[in-house]
C-alpha positions as CSV (number, residue, x, y, z in Angstrom):
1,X,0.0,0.0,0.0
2,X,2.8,2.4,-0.6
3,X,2.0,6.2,-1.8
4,X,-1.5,6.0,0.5
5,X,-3.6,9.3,0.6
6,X,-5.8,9.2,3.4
7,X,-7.4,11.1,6.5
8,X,-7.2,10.1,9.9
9,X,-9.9,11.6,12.2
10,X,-9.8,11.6,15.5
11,X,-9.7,14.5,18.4
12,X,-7.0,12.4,20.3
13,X,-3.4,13.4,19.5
14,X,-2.5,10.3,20.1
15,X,-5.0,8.3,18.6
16,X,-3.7,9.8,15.5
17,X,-0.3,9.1,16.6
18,X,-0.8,5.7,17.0
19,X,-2.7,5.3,14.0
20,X,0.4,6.7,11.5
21,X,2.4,4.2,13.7
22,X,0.5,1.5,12.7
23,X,0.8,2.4,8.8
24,X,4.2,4.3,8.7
25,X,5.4,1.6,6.6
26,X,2.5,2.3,4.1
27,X,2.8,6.0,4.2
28,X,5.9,6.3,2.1
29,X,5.3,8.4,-0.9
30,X,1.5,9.0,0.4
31,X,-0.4,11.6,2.1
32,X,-1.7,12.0,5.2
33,X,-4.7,14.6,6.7
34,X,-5.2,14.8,9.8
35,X,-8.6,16.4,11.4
36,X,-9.5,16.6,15.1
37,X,-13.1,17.8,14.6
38,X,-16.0,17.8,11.7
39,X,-14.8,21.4,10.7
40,X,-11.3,20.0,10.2
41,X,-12.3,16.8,8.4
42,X,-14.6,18.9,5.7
43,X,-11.8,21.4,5.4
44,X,-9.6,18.4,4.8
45,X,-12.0,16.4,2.2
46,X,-12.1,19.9,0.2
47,X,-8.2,19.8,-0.1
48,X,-7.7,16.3,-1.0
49,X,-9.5,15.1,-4.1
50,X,-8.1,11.9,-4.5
51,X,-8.4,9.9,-1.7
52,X,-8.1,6.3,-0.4
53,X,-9.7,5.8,2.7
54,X,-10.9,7.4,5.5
55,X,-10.1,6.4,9.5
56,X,-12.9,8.5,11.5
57,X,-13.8,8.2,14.8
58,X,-17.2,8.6,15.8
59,X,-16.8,11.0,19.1
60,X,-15.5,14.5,17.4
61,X,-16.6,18.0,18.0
62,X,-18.9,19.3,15.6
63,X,-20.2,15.9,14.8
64,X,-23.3,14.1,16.4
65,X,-22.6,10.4,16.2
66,X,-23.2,8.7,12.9
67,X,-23.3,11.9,11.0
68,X,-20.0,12.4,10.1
69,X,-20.3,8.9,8.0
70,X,-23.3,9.7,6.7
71,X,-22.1,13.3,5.5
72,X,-18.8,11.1,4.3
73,X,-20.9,8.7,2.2
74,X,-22.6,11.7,0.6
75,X,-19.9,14.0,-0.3
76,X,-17.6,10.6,-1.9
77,X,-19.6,7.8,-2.3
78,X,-16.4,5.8,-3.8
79,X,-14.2,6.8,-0.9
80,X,-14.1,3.9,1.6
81,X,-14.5,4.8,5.7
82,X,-13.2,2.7,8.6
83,X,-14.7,3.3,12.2
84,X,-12.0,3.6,14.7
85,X,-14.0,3.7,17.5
86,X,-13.8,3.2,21.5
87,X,-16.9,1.7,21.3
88,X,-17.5,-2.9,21.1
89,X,-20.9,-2.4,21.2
90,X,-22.8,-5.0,19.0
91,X,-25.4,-1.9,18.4
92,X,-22.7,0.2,17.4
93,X,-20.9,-1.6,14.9
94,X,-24.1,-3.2,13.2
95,X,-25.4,0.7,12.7
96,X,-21.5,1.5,11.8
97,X,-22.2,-1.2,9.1
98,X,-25.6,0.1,8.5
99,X,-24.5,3.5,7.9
100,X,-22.5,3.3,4.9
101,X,-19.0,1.7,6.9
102,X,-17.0,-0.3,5.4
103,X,-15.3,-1.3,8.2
104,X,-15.1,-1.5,12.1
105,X,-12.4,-2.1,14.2
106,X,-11.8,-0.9,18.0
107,X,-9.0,1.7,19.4
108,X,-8.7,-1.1,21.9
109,X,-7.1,-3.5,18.9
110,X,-3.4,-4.1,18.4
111,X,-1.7,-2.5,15.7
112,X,-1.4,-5.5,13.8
113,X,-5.5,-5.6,13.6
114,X,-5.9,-1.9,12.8
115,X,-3.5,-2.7,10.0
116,X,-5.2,-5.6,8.5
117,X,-8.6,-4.2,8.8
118,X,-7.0,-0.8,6.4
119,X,-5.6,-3.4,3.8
120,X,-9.0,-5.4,3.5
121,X,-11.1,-2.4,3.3
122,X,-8.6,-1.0,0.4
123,X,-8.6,-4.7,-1.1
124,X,-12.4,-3.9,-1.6
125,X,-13.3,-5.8,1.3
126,X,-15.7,-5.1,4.4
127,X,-13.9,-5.7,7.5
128,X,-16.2,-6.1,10.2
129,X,-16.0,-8.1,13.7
130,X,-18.6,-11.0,13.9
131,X,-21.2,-8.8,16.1
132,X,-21.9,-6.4,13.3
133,X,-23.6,-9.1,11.7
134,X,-27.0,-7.8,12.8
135,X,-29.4,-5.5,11.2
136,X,-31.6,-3.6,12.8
137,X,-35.1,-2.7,10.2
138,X,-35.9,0.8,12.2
139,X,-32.1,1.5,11.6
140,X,-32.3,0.7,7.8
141,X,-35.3,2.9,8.0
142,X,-33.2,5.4,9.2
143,X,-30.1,4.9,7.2
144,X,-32.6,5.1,3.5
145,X,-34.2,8.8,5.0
146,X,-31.2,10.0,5.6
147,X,-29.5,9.1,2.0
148,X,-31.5,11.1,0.3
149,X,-30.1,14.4,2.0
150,X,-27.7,16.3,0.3
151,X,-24.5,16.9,2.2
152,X,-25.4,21.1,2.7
153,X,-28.6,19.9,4.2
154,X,-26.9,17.3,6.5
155,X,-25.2,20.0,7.9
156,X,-28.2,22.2,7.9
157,X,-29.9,19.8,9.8
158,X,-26.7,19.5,12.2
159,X,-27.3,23.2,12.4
160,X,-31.0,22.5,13.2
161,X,-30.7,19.9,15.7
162,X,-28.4,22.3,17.9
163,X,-31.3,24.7,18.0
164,X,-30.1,27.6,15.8
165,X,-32.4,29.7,13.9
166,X,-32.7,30.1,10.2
167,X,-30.4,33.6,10.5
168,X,-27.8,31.9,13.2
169,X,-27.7,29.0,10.3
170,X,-26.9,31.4,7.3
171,X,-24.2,32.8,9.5
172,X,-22.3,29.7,10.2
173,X,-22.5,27.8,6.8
174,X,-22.4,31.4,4.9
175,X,-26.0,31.0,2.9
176,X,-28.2,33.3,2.7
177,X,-31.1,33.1,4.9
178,X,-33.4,32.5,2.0
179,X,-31.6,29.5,0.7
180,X,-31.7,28.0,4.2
181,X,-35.3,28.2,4.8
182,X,-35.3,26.2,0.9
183,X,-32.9,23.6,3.0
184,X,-35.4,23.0,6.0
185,X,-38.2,22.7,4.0
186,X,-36.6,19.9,1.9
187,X,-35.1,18.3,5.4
188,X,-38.2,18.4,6.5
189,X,-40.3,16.9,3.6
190,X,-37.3,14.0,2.9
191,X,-37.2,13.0,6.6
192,X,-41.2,13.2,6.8
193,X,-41.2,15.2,9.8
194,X,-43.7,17.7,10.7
195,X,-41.3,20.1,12.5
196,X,-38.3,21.2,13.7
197,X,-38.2,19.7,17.2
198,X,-38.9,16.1,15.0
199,X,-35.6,16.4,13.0
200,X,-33.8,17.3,15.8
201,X,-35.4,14.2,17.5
202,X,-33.7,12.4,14.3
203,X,-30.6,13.7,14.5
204,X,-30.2,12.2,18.3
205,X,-31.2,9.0,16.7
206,X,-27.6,9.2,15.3
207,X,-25.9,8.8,18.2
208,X,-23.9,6.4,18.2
209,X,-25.1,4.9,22.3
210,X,-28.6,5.8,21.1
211,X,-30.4,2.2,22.1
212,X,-28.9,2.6,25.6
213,X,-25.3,1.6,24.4
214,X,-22.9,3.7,25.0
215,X,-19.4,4.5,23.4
């Protein structure tokens, strides 16, 4: 896997550390982003067209849960993510899976294991422990809803689900306040809610413990 292009994102220093340890002898000639929030990991997607993979942890600020997958899966659809995540939670790796993953392996795993899960999932492979197995149908449910945002409107509804207004959410994303109001009504009629406080109910359904398992 020499010359790999990839971004690691994690808000632990060390996480990431350990991470370029674990594929230093795979990063020769290759390219390395590193982002310790959602901020930094769509700032780093918008500098690096060519990609192959994508190490994201679940936990960052600026991203609730699942999201940052889901937002991943829209923006590159070709580009290949792999949960690093402190979470073992059967719950949480079959929604990882769910979501769009295309692997799963734990910070808890020895380097050899992170490395061998990065090779299958670049082989084309899904690289999944035995307990993502499960599907879950309200999940799936979910997971189709959600796939038919665009990615501005994913993080419009982000936006939402923190309880900004229409103005606070032209500020932030730097729309005009028009186009965001265009945005919520098209969240609103994709996800078939009826209001705001509903998507924001669907955005908590994200979370990666939601189900009472925690990370």
């Amino acid at each position: 896997m020499p010359g790999l292009r990839l971004i690691i994102a994690d808000d632990h220093p060390l996480m990431r550390a350990a991470v370029l340890h674990a594929l230093r002898d795979d990063l020769e000639g290759g390219c390395v982003f590193e982002a310790a929030s959602f901020g930094e990991l769509e700032a780093a997607l918008a500098a690096a067209p060519q990609l192959d993979l994508v190490l994201l942890d679940l936990q960052m600020p600026g991203a609730q849960g699942f999201s940052s997958l889901l937002y991943l899966r829209g923006e590159r659809p070709e580009l290949p993510v792999l949960i690093v995540s402190a979470s073992e939670q059967p719950r949480t790796l079959q929604r990882a899976r769910q979501f769009g993953a295309a692997g799963f392996v734990p910070k808890s795993a020895p380097i050899g294991e992170i490395r061998g899960a990065v090779r299958r999932v670049l082989e084309g492979e899904l690289s999944f422990p035995p307990q993502a197995a499960g599907r879950d149908a309200a999940d799936a449910e979910l997971a189709a809803r959600l796939a038919q945002l665009t990615p501005q409107q994913l993080r419009v509804l982000m936006c939402m689900a923190d309880g900004r207004l229409n103005k606070q959410i032209a500020y932030d994303l730097g729309l005009a306040e028009n186009t965001v109001k265009v945005h919520v009504t098209a969240i609103l009629r994709k996800l078939g809610c009826h209001g705001r406080t509903q998507a924001a109910l669907t955005v908590r359904a994200l979370r990666a413990d939601s189900g009472g398992e925690g990370e």
